[in-house]
GUVEXKOL-123061 format. One record per residue: residue number from 1; residue in one letter; x, y, z of N, C-alpha, C, O in turn. Coordinates in steps of 0.05 Angstrom, whole numbers, padded with zeros to 5 digits. Atoms other than C-alpha are relative to their C-alpha. Last residue first. Example, Ala and Ser with C-alpha at 12.3 -4.5 7.8 and 13.67 -1.06 7.14 Angstrom:
2
+-----+---------+--------+--------+--------+--------+--------+--------+--------+--------+--------+--------+--------+--------+
! num ! residuo !   n.px !   n.py !   n.pz !  ca.px !  ca.py !  ca.pz !   c.px !   c.py !   c.pz !   o.px !   o.py !   o.pz !
+-----+---------+--------+--------+--------+--------+--------+--------+--------+--------+--------+--------+--------+--------+
!   2 !       s ! -00016 ! -00024 ! -00001 !  00273 ! -00021 !  00143 ! -00015 !  00022 !  00014 ! -00005 !  00044 !  00018 !
!   1 !       a !  00018 ! -00024 !  00000 !  00246 ! -00090 !  00156 !  00018 !  00024 !  00000 !  00039 !  00024 !  00013 !
+-----+---------+--------+--------+--------+--------+--------+--------+--------+--------+--------+--------+--------+--------+
This chain:
133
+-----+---------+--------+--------+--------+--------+--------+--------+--------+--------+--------+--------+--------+--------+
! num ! residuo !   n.px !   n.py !   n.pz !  ca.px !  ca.py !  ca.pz !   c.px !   c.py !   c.pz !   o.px !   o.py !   o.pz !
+-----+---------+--------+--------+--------+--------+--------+--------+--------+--------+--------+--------+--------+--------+
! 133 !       x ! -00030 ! -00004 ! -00015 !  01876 !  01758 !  00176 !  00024 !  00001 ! -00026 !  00048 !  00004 ! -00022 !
! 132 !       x ! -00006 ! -00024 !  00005 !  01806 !  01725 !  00170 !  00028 !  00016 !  00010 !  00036 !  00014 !  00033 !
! 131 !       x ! -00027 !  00001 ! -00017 !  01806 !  01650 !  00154 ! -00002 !  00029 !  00000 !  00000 !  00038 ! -00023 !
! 130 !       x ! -00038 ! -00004 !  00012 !  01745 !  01638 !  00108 !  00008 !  00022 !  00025 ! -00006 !  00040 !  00036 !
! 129 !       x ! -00005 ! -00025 ! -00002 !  01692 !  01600 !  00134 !  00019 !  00004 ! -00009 !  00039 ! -00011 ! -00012 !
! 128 !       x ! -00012 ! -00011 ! -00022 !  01687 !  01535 !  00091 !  00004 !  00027 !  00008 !  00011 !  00042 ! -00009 !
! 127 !       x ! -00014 ! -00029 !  00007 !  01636 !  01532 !  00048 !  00018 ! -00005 !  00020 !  00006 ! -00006 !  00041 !
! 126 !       x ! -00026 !  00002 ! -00018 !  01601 !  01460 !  00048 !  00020 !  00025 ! -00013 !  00031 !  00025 ! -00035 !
! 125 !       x ! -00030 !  00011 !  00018 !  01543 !  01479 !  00009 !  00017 !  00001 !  00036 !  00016 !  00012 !  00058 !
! 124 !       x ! -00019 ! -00024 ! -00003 !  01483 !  01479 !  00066 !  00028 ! -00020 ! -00016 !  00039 ! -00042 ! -00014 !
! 123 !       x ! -00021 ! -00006 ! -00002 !  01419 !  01434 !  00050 !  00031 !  00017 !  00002 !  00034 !  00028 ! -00019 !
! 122 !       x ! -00018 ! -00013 !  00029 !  01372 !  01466 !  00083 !  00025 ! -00018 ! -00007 !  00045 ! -00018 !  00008 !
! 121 !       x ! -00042 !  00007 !  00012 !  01341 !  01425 !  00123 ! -00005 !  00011 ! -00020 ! -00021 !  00009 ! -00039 !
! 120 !       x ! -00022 ! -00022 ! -00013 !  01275 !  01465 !  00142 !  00024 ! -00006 !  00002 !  00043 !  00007 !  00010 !
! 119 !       x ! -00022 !  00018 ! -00009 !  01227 !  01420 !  00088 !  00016 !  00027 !  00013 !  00020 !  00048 !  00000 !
! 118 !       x ! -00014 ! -00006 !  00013 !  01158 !  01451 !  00087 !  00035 !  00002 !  00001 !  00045 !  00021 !  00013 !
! 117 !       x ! -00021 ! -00019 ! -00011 !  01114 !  01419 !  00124 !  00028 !  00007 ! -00018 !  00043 ! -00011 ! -00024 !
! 116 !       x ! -00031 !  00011 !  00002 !  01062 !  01380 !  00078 !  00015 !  00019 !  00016 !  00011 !  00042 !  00007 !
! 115 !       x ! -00018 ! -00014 !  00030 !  00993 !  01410 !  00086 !  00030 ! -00014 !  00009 !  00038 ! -00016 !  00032 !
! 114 !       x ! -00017 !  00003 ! -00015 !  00940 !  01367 !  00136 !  00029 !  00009 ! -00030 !  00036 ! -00002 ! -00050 !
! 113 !       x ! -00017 !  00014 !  00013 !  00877 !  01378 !  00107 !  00029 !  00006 !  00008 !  00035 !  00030 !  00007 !
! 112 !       x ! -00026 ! -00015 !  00004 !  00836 !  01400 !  00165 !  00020 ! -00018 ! -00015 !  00032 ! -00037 ! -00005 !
! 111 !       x ! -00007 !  00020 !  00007 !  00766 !  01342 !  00171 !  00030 !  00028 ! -00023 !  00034 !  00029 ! -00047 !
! 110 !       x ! -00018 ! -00015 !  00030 !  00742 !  01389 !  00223 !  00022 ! -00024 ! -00019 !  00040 ! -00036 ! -00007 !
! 109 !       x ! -00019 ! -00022 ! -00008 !  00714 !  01339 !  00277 !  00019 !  00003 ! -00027 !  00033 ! -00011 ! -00042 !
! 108 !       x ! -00015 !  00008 !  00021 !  00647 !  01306 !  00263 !  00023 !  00029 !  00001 !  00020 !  00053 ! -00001 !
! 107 !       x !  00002 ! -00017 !  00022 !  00606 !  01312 !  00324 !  00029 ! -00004 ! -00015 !  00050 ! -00011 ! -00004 !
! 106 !       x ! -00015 ! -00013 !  00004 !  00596 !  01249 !  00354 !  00009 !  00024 ! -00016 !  00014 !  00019 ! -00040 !
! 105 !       x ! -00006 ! -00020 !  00025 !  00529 !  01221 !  00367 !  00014 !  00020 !  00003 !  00005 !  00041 !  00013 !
! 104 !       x ! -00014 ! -00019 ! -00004 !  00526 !  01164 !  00414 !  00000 !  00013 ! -00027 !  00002 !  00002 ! -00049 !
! 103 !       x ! -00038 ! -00003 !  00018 !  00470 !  01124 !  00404 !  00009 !  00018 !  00005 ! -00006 !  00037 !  00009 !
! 102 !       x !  00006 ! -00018 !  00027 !  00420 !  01112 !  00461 !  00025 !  00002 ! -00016 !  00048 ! -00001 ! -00009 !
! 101 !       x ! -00022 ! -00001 !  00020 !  00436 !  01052 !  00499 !  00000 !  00014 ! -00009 !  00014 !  00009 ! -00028 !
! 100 !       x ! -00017 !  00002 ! -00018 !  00381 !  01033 !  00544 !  00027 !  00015 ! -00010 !  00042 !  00023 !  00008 !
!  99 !       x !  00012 ! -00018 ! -00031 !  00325 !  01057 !  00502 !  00027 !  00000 !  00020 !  00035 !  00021 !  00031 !
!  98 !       x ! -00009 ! -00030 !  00010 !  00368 !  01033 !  00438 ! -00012 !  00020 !  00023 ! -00004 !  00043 !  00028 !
!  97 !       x ! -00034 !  00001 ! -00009 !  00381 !  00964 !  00472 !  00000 !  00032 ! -00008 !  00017 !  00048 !  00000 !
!  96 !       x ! -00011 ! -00005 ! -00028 !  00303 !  00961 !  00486 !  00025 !  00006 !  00007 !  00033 !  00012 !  00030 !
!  95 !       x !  00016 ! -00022 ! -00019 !  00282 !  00981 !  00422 !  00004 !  00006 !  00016 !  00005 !  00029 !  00023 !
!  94 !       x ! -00015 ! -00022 !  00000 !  00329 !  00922 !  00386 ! -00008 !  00029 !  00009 !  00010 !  00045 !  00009 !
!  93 !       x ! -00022 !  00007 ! -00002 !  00296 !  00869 !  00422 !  00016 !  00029 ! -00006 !  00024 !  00046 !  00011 !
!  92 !       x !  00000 ! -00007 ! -00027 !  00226 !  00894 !  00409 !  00033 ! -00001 !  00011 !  00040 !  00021 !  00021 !
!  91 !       x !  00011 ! -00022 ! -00010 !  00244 !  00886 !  00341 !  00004 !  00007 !  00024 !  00025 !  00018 !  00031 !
!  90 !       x ! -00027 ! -00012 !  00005 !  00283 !  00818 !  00350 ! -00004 !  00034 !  00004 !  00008 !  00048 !  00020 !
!  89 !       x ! -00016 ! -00004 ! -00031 !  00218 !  00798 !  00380 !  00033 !  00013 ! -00005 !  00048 !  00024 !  00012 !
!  88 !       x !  00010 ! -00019 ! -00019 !  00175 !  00818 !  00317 !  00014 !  00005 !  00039 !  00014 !  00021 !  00058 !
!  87 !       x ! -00002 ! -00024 ! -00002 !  00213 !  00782 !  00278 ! -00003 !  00032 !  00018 !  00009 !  00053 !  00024 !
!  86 !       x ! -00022 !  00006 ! -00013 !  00203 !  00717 !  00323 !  00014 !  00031 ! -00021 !  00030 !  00044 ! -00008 !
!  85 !       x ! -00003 ! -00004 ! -00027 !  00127 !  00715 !  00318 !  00035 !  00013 !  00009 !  00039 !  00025 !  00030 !
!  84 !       x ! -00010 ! -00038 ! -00006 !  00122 !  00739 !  00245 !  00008 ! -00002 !  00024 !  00023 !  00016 !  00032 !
!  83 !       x ! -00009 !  00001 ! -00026 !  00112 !  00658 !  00217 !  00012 !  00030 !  00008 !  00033 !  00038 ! -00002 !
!  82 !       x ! -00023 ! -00009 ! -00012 !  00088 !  00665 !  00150 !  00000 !  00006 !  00034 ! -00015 !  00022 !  00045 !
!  81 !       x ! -00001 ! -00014 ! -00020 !  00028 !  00625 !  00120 !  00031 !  00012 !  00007 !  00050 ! -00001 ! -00003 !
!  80 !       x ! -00018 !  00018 ! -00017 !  00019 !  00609 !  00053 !  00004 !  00020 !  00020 !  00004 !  00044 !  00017 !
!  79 !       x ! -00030 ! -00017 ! -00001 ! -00043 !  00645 !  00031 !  00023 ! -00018 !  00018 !  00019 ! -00029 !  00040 !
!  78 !       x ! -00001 ! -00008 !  00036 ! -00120 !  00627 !  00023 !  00024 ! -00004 !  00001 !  00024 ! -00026 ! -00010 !
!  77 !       x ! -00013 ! -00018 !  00004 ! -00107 !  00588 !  00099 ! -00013 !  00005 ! -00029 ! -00021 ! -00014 ! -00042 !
!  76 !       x !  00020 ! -00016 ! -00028 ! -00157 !  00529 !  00115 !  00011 !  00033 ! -00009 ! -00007 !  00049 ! -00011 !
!  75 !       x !  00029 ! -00006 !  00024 ! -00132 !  00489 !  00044 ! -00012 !  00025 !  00026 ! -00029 !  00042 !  00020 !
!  74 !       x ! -00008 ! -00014 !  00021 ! -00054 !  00490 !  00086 ! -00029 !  00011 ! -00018 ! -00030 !  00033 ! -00029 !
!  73 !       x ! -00008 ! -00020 ! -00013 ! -00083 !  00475 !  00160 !  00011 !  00020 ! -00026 !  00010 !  00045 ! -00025 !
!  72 !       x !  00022 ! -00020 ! -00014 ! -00127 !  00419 !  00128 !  00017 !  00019 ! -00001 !  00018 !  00027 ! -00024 !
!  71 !       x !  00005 !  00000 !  00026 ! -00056 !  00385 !  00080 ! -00030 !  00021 !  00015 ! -00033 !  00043 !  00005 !
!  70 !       x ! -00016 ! -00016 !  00021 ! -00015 !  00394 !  00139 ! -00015 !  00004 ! -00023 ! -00007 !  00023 ! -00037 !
!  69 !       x ! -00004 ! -00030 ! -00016 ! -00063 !  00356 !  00184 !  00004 !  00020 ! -00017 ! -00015 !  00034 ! -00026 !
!  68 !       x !  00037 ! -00002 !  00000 ! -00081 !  00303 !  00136 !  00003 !  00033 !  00014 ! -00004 !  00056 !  00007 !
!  67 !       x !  00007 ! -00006 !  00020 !  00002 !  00293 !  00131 ! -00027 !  00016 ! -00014 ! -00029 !  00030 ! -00034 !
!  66 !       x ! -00019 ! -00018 ! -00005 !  00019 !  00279 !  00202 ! -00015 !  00022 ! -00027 ! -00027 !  00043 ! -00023 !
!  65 !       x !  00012 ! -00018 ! -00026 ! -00041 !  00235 !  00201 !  00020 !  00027 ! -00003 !  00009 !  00049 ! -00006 !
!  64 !       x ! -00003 ! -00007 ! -00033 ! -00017 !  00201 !  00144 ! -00003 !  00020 !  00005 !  00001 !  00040 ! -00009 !
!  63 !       x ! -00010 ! -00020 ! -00015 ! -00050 !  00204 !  00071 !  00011 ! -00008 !  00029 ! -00008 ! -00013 !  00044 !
!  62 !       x !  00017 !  00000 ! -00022 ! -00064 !  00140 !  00032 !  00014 !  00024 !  00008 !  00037 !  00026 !  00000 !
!  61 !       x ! -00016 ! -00014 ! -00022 ! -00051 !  00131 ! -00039 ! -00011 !  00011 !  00021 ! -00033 !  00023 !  00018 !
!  60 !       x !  00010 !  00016 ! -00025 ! -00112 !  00088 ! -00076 !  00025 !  00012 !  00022 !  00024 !  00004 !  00045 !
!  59 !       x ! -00009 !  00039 !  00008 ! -00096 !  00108 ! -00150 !  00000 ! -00014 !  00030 !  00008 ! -00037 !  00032 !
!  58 !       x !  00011 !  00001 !  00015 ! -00138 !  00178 ! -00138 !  00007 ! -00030 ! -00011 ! -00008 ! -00046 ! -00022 !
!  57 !       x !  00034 !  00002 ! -00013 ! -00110 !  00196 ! -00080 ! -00005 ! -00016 ! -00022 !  00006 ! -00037 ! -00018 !
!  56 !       x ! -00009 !  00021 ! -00013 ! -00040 !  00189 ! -00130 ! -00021 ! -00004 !  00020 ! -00027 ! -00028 !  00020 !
!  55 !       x ! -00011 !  00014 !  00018 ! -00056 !  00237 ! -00187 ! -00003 ! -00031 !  00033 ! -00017 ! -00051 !  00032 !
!  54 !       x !  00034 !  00007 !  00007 ! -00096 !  00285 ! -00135 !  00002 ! -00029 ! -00022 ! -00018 ! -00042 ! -00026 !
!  53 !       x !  00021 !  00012 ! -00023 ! -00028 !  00288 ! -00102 ! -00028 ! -00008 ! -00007 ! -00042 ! -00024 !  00005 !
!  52 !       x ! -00016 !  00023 ! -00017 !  00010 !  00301 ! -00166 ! -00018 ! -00014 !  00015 ! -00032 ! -00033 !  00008 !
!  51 !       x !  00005 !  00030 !  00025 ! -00041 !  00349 ! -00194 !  00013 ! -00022 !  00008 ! -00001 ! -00042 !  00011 !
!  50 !       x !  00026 !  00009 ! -00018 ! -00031 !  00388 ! -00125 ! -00016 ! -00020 ! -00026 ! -00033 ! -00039 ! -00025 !
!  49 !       x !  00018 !  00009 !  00033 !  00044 !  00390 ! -00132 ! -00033 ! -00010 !  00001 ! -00040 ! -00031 !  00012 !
!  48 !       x !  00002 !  00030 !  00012 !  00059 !  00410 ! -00066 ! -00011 !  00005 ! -00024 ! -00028 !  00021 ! -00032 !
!  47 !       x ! -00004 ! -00005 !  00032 !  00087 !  00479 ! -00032 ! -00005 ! -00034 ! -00010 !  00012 ! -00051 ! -00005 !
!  46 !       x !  00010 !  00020 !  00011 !  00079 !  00489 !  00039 !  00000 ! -00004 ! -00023 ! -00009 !  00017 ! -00032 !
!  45 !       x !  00001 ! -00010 !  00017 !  00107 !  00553 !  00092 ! -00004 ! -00033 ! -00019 !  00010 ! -00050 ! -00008 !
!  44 !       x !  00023 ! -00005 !  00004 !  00091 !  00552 !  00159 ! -00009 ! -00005 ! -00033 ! -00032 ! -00006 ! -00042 !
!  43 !       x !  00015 ! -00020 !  00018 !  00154 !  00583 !  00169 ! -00034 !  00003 ! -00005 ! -00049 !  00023 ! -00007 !
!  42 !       x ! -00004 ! -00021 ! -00012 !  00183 !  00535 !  00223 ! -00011 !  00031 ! -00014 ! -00015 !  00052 ! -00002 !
!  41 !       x !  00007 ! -00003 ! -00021 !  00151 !  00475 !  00192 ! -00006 !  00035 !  00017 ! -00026 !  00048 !  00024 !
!  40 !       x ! -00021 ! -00016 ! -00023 !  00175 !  00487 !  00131 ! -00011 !  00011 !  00018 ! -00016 !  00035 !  00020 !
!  39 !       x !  00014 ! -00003 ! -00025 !  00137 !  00430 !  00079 !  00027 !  00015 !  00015 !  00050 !  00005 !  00015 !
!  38 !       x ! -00017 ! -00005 ! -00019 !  00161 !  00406 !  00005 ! -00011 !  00018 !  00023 ! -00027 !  00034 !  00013 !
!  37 !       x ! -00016 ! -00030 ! -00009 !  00140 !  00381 ! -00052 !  00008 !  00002 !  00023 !  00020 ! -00018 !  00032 !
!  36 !       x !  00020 ! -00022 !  00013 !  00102 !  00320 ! -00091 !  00009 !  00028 !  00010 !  00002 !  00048 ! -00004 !
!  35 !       x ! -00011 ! -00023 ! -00015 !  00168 !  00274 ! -00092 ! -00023 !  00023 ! -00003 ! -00020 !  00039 ! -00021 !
!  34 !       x !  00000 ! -00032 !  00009 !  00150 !  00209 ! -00121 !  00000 !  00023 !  00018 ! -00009 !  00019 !  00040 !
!  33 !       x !  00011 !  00001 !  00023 !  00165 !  00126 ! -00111 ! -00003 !  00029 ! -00015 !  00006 !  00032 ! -00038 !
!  32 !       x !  00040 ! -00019 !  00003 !  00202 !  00141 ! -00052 !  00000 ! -00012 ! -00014 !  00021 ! -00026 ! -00018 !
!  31 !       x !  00007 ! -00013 !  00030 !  00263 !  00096 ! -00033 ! -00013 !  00003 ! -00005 ! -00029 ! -00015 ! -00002 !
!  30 !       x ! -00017 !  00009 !  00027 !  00294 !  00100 !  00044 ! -00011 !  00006 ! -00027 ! -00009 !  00030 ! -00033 !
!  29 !       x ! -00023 ! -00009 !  00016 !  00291 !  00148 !  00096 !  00004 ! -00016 ! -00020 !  00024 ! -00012 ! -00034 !
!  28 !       x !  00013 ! -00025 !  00013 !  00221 !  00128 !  00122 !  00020 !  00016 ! -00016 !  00013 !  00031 ! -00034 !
!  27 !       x ! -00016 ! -00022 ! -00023 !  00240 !  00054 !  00111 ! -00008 !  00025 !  00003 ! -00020 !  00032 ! -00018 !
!  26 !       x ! -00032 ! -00014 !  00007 !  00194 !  00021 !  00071 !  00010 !  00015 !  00029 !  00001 !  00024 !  00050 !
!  25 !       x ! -00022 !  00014 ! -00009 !  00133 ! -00013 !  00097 !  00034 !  00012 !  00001 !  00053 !  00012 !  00016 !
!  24 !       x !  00003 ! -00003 ! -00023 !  00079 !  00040 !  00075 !  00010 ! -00003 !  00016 !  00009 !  00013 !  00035 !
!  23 !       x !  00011 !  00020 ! -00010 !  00114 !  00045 !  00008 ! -00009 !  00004 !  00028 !  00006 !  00020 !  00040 !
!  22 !       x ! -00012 !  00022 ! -00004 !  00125 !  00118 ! -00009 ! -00020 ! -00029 !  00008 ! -00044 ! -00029 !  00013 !
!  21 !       x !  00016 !  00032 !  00001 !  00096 !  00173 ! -00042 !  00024 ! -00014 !  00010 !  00046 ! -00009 !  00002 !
!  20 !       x ! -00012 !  00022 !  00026 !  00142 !  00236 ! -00021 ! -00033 ! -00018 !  00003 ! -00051 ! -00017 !  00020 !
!  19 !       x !  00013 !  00013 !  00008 !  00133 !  00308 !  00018 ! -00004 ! -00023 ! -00026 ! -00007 ! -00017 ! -00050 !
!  18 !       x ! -00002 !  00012 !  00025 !  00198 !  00322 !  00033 ! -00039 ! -00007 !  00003 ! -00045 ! -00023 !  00021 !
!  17 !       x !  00018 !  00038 !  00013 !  00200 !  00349 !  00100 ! -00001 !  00008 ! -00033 !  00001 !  00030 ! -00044 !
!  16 !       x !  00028 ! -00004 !  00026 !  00238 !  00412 !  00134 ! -00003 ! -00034 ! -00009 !  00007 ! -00056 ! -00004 !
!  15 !       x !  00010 !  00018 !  00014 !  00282 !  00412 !  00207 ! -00018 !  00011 ! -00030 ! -00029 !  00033 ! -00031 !
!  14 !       x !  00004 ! -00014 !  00025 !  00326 !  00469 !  00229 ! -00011 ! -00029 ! -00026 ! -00003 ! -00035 ! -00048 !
!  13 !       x !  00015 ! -00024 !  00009 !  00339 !  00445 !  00289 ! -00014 !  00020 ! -00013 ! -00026 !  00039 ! -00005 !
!  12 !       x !  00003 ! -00005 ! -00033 !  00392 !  00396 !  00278 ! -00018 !  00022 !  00005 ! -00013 !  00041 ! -00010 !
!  11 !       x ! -00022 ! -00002 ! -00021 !  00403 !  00403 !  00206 ! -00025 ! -00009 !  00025 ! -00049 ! -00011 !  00026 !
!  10 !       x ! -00013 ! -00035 ! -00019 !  00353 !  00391 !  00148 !  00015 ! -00008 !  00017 !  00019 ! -00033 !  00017 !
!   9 !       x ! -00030 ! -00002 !  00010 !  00308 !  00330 !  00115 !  00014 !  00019 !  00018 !  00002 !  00026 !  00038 !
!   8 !       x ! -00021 ! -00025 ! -00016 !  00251 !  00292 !  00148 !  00030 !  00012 ! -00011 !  00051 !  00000 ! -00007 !
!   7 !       x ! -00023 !  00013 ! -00007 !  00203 !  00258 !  00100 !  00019 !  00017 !  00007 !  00027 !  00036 ! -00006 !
!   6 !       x ! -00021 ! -00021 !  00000 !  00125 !  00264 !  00108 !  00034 !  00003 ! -00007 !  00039 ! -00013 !  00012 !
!   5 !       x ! -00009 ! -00003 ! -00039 !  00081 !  00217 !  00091 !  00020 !  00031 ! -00016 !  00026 !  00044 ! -00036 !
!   4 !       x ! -00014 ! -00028 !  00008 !  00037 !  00203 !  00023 !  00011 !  00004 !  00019 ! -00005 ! -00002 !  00037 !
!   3 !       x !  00000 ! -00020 ! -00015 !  00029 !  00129 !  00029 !  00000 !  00024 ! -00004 !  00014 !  00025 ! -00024 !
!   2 !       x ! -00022 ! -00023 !  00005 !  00034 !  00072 ! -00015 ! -00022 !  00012 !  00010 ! -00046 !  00007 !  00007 !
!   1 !       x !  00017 ! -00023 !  00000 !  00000 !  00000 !  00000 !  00018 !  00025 !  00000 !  00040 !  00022 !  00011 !
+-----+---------+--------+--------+--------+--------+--------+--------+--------+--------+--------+--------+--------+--------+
């Protein structure tokens, strides 16, 4: 029986999914059958081939739970969603260092072009005094 699931790609914290067909049995890291797009948790953000998916419902592919979810929470929205929570704290973030902190503002000191000194070796011919007498 084939599945639509999820499949976990990314770093340490910085998870995203694959949305694939796979066997039910298979490994979840091992070999899809098809790749309908792609899922970012942390964004919100969803992108599937929706001919794809209606291609494979349609030959008896089953959705998981994980999947059913994701697929409501995405038709529920008009608009891919964007995650604002964590902009908005940097904001605040930078408000409070500038309340605490105000910037220093230095006044801009005479930018005096600095003239070459004008060389005070002389060279001096070698004269000898002359001898009076």
């Amino acid at each position: 029986m084939l599945v639509i699931r999820l499949r976990l790609i990314g770093k340490k914290g910085q998870h995203s999914f694959r949305v694939v067909v796979q066997e039910k049995r298979s490994k979840l890291q091992g070999a899809f059958t098809d790749d309908l797009g792609w899922f970012n948790p942390h964004t919100n953000q969803i992108k599937i081939n929706q001919e794809r998916l209606k291609h494979w419902l349609d030959n008896g592919a089953q959705l998981t739970e994980s999947m059913q979810k994701v697929i409501k929470n995405a038709q529920n929205s008009s608009e891919v969603k964007t995650f604002v929570g964590r902009t908005r704290a940097k904001k605040k973030k930078k408000e409070k260092l500038a309340e605490k902190h105000p910037p220093q503002v230095t006044p801009e000191a005479p930018t005096a072009e600095v003239e070459a000194a004008p060389n005070t070796e002389q060279v001096e011919s070698p004269e000898e005094p002359k001898a009076e007498g």
